[in-house]
Structure formats: C-alpha cells, structure tokens
C-alpha positions as CSV (number, residue, x, y, z in Angstrom):
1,X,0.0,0.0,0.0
2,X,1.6,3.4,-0.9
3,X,1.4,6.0,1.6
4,X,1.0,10.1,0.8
5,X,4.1,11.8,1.2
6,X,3.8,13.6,4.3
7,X,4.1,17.7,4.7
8,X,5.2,19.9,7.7
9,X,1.0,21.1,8.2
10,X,-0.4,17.6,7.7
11,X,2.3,15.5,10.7
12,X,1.4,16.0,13.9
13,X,3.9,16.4,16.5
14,X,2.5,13.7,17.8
15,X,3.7,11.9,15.0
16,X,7.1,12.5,14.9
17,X,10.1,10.4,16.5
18,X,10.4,12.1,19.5
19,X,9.9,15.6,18.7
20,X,12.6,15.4,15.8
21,X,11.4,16.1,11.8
22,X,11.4,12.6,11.0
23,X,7.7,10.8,10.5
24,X,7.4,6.7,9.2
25,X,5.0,6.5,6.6
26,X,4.8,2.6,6.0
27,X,8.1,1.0,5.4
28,X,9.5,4.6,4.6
29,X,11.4,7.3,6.8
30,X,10.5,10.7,5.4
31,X,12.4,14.3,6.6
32,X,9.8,16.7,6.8
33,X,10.4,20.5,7.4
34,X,8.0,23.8,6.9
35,X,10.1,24.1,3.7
36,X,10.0,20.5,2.4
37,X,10.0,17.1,2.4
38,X,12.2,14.5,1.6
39,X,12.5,10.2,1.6
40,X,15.6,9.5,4.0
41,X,17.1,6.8,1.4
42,X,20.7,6.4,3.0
43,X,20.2,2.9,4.5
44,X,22.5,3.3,7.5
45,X,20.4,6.5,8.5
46,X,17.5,4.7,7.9
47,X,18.9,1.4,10.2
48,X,19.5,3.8,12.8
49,X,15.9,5.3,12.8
50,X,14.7,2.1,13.2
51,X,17.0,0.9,15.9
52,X,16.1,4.5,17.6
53,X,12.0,3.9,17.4
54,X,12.5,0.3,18.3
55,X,14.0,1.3,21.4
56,X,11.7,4.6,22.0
57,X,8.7,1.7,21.9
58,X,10.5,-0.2,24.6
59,X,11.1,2.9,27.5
60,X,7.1,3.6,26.1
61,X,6.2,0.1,27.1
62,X,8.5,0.2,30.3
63,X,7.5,3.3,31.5
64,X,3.4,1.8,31.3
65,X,4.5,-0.9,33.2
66,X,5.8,1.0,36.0
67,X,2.7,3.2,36.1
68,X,0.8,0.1,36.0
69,X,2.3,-1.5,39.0
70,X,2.5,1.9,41.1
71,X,-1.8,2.1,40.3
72,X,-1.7,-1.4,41.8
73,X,0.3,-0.4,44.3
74,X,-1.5,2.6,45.3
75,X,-5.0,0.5,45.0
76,X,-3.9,-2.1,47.2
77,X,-3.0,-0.2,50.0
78,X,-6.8,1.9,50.1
C-alpha cells in the first residue's frame, strides 16, 4: 500500500520520532520541514531510525509498566 508523502501542516507532533522532523509512513522514513520534504534513502540512517523507534517503543512500554504497577500499588493499599 503506498502512503501520501507527508508535509510539515499535515504531521502532527505527535507523530514524529520524539519531537525530531522525521515521520514513518509505511516502510519509509520521510524528513519533513516547513520548507520541504524528503524520503531518507541512505540505509544506515534509515537502520538507525529504526533501531532508535525500536528502542523509544520499549522505554514507552517500560514506562506503562511501571505506572501500571504503582496504580496497583497505590489501590492495594486503600
């Protein structure tokens, strides 16, 4: 499935990798600016923005967890 390329008004900043110009559409890693947008195609940049979303999704899931158990916590003891 091909995805629209993305512009600056259109992503979110929820949508960005951690506040930085850089939005996944699909399989793709696009650099998106107020002035324009543009397919990251260098594959060791592109490894690296995976590795670095891989390992934003595990501190995401991590820090759930710990909220998680201090809810429980907190429940528990009322």
């Amino acid at each position: 499935m091909s995805h629209p390329v993305p512009s600056w008004a259109s992503v979110r900043r929820s949508k960005r990798l951690a506040d930085t110009p850089v939005v996944r559409r699909g399989a793709q890693w696009w650099l998106v600016t107020p002035t324009g947008t543009m397919l990251a195609s260098d594959p060791a940049f592109t490894g690296e923005l995976d590795r670095f979303a891989a390992d934003m999704a595990a501190a995401d899931r991590a820090v759930a967890e710990l909220q998680a158990e201090s809810d429980a916590t907190r429940k528990a003891r009322r």
